[in-house]
MMTF fields as JSON, N, C-alpha, C and O atoms, coordinates in Angstrom:
{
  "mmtfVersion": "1.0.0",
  "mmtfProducer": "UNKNOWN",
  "numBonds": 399,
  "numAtoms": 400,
  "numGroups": 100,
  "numChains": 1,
  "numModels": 1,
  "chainsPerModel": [1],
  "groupsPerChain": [100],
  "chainIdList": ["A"],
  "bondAtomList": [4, 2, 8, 6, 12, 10, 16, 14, 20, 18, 24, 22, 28, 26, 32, 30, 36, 34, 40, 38, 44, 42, 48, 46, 52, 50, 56, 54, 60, 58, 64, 62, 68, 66, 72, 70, 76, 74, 80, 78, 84, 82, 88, 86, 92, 90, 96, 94, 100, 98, 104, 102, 108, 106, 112, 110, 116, 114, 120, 118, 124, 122, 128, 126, 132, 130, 136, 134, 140, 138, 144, 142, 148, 146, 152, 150, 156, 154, 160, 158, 164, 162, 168, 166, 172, 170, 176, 174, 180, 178, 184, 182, 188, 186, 192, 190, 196, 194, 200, 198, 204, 202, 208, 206, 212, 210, 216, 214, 220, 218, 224, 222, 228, 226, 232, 230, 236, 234, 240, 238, 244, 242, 248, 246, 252, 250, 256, 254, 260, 258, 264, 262, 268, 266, 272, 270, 276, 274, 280, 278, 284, 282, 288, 286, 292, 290, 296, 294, 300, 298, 304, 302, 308, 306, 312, 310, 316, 314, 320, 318, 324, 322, 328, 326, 332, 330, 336, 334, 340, 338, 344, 342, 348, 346, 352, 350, 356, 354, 360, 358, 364, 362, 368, 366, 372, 370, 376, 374, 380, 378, 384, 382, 388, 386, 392, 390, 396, 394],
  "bondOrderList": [1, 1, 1, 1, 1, 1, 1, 1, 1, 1, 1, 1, 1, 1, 1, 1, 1, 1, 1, 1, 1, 1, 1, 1, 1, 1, 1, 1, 1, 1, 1, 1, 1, 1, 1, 1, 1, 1, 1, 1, 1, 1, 1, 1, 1, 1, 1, 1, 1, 1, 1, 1, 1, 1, 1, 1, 1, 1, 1, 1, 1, 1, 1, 1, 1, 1, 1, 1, 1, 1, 1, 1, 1, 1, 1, 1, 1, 1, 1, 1, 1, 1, 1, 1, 1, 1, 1, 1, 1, 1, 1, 1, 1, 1, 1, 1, 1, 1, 1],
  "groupList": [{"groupName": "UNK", "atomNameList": ["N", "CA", "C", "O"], "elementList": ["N", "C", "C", "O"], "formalChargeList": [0, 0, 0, 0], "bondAtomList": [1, 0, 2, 1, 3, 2], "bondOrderList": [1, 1, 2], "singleLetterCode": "X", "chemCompType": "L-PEPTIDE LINKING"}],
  "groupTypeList": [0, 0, 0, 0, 0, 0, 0, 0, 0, 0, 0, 0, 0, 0, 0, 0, 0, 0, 0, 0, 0, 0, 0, 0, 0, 0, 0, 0, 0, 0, 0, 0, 0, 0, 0, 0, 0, 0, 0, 0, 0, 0, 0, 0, 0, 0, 0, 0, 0, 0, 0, 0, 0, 0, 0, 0, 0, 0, 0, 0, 0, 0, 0, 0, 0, 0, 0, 0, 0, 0, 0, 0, 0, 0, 0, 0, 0, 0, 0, 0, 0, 0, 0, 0, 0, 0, 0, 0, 0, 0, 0, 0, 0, 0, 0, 0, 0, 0, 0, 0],
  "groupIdList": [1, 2, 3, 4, 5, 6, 7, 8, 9, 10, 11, 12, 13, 14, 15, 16, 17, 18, 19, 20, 21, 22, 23, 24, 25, 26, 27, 28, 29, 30, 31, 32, 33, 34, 35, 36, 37, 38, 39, 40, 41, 42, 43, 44, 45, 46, 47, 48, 49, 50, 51, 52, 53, 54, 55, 56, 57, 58, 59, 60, 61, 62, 63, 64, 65, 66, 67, 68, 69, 70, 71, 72, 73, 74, 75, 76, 77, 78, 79, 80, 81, 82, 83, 84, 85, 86, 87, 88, 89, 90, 91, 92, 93, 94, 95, 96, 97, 98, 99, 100],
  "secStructList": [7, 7, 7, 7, 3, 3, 3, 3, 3, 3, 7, 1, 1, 7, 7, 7, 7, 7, 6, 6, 7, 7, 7, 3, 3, 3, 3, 6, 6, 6, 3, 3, 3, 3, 5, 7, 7, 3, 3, 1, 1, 1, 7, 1, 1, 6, 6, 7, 7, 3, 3, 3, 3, 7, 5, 1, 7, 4, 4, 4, 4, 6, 6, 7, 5, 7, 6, 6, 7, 3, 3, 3, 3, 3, 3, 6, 6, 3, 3, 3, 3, 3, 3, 3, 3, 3, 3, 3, 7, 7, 1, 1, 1, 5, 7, 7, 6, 6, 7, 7],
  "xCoordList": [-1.079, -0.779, 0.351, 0.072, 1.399, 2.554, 2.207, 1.496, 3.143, 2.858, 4.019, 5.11, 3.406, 4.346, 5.376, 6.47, 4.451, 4.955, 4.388, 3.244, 5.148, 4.922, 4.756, 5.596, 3.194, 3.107, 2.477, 1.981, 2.65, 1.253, 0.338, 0.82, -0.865, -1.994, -3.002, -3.848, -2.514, -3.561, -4.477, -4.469, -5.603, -7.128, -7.827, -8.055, -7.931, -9.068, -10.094, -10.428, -10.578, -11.758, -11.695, -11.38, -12.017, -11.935, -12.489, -13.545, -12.648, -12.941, -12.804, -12.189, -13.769, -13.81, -13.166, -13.362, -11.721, -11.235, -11.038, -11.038, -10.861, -10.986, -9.851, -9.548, -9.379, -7.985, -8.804, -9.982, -8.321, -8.777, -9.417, -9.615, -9.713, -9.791, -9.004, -7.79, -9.704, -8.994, -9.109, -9.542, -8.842, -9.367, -7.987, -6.841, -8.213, -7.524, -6.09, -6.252, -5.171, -3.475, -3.102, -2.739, -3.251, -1.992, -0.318, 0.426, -0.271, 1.449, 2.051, 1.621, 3.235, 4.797, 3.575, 3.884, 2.387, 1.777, 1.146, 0.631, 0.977, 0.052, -0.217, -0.582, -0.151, -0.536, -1.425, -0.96, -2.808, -3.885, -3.887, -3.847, -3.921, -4.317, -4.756, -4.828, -5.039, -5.912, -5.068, -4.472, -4.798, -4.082, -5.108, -6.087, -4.661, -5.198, -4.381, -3.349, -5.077, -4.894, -4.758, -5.568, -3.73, -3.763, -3.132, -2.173, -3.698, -3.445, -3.225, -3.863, -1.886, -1.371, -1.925, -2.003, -2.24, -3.032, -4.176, -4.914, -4.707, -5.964, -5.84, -6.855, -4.888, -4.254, -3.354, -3.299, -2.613, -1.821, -2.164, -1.784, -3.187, -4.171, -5.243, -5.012, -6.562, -7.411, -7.53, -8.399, -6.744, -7.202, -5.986, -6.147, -4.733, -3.613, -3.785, -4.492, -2.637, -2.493, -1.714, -1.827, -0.618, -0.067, -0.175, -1.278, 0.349, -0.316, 0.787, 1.933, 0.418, 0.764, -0.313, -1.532, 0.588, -0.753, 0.339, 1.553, -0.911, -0.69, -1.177, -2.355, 0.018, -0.97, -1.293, -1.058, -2.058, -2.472, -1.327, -0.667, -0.933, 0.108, 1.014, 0.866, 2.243, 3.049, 4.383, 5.369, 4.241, 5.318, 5.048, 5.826, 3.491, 3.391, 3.778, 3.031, 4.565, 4.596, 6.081, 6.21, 7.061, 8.653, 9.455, 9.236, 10.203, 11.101, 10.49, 10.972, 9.229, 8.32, 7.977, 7.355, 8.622, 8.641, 9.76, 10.314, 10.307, 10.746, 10.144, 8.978, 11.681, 10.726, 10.494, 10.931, 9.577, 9.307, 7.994, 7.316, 7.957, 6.52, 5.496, 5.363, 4.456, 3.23, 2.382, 2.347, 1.561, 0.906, -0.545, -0.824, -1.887, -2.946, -3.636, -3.594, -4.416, -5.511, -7.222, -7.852, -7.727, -9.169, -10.233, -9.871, -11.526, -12.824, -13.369, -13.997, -12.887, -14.062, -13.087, -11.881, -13.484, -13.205, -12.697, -11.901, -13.08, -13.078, -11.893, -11.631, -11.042, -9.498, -10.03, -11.095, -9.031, -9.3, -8.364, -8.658, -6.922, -6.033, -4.951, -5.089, -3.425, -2.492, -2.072, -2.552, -0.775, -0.151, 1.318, 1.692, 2.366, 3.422, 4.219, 4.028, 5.305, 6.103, 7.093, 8.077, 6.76, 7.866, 9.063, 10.089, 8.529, 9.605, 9.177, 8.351, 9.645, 9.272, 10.156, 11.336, 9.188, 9.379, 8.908, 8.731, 8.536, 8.736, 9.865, 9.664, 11.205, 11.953, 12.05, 12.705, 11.078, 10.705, 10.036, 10.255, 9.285, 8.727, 10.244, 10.336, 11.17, 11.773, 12.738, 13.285, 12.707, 13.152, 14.908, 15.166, 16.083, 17.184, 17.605, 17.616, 17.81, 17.604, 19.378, 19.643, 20.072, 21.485, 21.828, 23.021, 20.713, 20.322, 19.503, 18.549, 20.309, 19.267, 19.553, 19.099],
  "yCoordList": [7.976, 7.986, 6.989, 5.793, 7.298, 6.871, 6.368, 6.961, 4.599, 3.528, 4.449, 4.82, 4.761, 5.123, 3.637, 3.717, 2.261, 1.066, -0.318, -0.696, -0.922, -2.3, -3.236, -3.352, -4.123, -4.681, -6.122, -6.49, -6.825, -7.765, -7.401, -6.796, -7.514, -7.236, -8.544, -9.247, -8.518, -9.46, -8.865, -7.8, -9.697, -8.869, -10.127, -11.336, -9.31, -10.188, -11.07, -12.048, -10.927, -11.706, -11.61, -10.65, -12.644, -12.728, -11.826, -12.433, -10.559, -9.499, -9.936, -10.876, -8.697, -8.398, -7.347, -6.333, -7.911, -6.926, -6.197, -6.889, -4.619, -4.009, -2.893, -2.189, -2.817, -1.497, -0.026, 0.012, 1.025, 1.719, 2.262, 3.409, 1.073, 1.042, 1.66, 1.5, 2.345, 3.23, 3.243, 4.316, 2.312, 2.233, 2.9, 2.766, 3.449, 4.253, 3.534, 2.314, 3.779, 3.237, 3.908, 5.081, 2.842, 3.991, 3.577, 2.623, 4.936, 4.642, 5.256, 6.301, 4.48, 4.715, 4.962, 5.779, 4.18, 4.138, 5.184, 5.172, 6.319, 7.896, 8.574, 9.731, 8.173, 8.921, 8.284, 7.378, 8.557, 7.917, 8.311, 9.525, 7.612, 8.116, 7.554, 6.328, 7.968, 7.239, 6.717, 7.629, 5.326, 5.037, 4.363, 3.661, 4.737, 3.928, 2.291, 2.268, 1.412, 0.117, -0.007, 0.486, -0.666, -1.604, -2.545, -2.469, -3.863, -5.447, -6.224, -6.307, -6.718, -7.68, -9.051, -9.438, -9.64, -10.719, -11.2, -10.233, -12.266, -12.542, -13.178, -13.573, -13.356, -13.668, -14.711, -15.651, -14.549, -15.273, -16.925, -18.038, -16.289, -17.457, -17.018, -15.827, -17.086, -17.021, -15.385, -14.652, -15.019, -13.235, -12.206, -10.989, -12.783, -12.432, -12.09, -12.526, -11.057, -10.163, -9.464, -8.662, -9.38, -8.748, -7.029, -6.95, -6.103, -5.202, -4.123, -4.5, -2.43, -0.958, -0.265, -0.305, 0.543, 1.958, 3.067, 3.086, 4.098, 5.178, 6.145, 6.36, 6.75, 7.443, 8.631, 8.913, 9.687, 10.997, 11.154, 10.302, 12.462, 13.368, 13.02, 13.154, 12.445, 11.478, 12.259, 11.745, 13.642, 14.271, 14.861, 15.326, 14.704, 15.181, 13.604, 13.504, 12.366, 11.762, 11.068, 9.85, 11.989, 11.835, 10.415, 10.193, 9.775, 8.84, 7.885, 7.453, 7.623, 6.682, 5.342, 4.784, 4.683, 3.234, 2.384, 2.915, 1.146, 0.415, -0.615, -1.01, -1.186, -2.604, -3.594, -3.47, -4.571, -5.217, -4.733, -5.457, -3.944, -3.001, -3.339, -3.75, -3.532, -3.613, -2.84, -2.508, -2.353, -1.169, -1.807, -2.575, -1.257, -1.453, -0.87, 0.348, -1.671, -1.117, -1.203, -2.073, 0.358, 0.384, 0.624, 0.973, 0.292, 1.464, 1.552, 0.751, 3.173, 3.589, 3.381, 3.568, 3.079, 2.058, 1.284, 1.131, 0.175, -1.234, -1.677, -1.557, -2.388, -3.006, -3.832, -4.372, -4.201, -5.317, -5.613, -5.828, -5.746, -6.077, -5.281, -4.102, -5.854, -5.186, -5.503, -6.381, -4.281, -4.517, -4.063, -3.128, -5.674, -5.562, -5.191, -5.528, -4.391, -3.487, -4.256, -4.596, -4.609, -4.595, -4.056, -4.559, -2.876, -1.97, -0.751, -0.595, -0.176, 1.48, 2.631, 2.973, 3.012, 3.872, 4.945, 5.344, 5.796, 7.153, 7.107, 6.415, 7.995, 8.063, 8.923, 8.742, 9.916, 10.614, 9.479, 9.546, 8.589, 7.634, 6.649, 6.112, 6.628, 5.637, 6.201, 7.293, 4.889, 5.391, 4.94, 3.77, 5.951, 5.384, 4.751, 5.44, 3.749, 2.998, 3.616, 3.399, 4.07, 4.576, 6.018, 6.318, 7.147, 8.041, 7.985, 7.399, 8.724, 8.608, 10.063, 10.496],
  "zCoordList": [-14.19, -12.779, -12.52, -12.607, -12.259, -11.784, -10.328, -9.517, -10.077, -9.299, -8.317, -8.748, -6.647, -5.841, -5.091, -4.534, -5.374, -4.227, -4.758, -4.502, -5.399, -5.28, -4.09, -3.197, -4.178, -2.896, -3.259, -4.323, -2.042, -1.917, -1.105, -0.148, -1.065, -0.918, -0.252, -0.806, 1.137, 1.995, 2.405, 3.022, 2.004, 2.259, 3.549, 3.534, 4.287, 5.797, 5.162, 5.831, 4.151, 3.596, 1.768, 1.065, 1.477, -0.053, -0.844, -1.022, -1.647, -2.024, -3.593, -4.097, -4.298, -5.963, -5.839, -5.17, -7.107, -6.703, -8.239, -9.257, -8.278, -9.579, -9.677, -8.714, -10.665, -10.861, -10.473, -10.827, -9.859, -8.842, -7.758, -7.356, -7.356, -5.602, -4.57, -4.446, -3.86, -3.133, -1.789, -1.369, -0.843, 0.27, 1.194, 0.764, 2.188, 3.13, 3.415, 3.377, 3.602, 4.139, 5.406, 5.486, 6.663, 7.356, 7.224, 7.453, 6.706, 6.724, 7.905, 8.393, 8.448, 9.076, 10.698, 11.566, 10.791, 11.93, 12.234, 13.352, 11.454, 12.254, 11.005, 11.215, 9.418, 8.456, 7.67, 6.978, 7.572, 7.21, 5.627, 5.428, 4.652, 3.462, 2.272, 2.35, 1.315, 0.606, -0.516, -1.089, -1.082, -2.023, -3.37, -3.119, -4.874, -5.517, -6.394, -7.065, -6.134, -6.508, -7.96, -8.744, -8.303, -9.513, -9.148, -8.38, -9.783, -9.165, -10.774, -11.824, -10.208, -11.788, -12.175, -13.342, -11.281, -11.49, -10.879, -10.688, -10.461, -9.889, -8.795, -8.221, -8.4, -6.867, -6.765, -7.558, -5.752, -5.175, -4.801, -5.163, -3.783, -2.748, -2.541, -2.748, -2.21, -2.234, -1.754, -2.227, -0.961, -0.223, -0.879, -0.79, -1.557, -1.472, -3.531, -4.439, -3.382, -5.187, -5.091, -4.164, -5.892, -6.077, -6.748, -7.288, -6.84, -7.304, -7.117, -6.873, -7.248, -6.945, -6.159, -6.324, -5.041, -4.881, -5.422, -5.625, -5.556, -6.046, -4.963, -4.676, -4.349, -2.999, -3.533, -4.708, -2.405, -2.565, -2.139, -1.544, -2.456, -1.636, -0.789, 0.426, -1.442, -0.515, -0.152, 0.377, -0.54, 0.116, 1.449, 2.282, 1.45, 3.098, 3.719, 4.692, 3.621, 4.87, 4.126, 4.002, 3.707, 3.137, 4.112, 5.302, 3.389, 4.194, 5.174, 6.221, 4.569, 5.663, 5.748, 6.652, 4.316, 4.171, 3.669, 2.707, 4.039, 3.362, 2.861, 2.845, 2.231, 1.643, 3.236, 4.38, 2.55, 3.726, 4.813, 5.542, 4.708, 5.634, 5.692, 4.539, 6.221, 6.09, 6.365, 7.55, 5.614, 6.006, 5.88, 4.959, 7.348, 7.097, 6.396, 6.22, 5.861, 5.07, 5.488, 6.088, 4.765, 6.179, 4.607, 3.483, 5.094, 4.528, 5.7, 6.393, 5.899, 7.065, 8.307, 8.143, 9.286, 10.073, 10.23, 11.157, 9.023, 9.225, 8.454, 7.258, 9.733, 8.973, 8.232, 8.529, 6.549, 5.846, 5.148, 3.972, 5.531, 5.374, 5.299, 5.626, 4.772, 4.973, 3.37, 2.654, 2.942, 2.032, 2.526, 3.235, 1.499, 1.987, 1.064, -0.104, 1.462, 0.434, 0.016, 0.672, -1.383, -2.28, -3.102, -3.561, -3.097, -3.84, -4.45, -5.35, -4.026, -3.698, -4.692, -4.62, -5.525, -6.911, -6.59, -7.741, -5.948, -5.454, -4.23, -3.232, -4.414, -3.898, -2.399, -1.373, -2.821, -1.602, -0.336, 0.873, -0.974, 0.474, 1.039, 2.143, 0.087, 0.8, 2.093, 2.248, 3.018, 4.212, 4.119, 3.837, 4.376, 4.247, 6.037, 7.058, 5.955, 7.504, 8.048, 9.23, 7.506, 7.601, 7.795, 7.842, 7.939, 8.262, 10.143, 10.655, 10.499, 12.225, 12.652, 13.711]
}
């Protein structure tokens, strides 16, 4: 499984965290979806890790992120942090800001 987005990974509360975790993303603010986690080390700071998601089906939401972004992250419901975009290896998600 090929990494769609390098990120950091701020979590609301200190979590165990394990390589494929999949908790919900909304991206570009209105596309809910499910990404899977891999995390390079054991954290940053106590809530914070660096890492990849691997989304579902990311050609349904094309040109929808840059670097810099933050996208929330849910189970269920319940917000529990954000991940911020580092650098974006599926080309279809990236957003060209020079295009309108």
């Amino acid at each position: 499984m090929k990494a769609d987005v390098e990120v950091v990974f701020c979590f609301d509360e200190k979590k165990e965290l394990y390589d494929g975790y999949r908790p919900s993303h909304l991206i570009d603010g209105k596309n809910l979806t499910t990404g899977v986690h891999h995390y390079f080390d054991s954290g940053l700071s106590q809530n914070t890790v660096k890492g990849t998601i691997t989304f579902i089906a990311p050609e349904d939401y094309p040109n929808s992120l840059k670097i810099g972004d933050k996208i929330d992250m849910f189970e269920g419901s319940k917000k529990i942090g954000f991940a911020e975009i580092l650098e974006i290896f599926n080309p279809i998600l990236g957003r060209n800001e020079s295009i309108r």
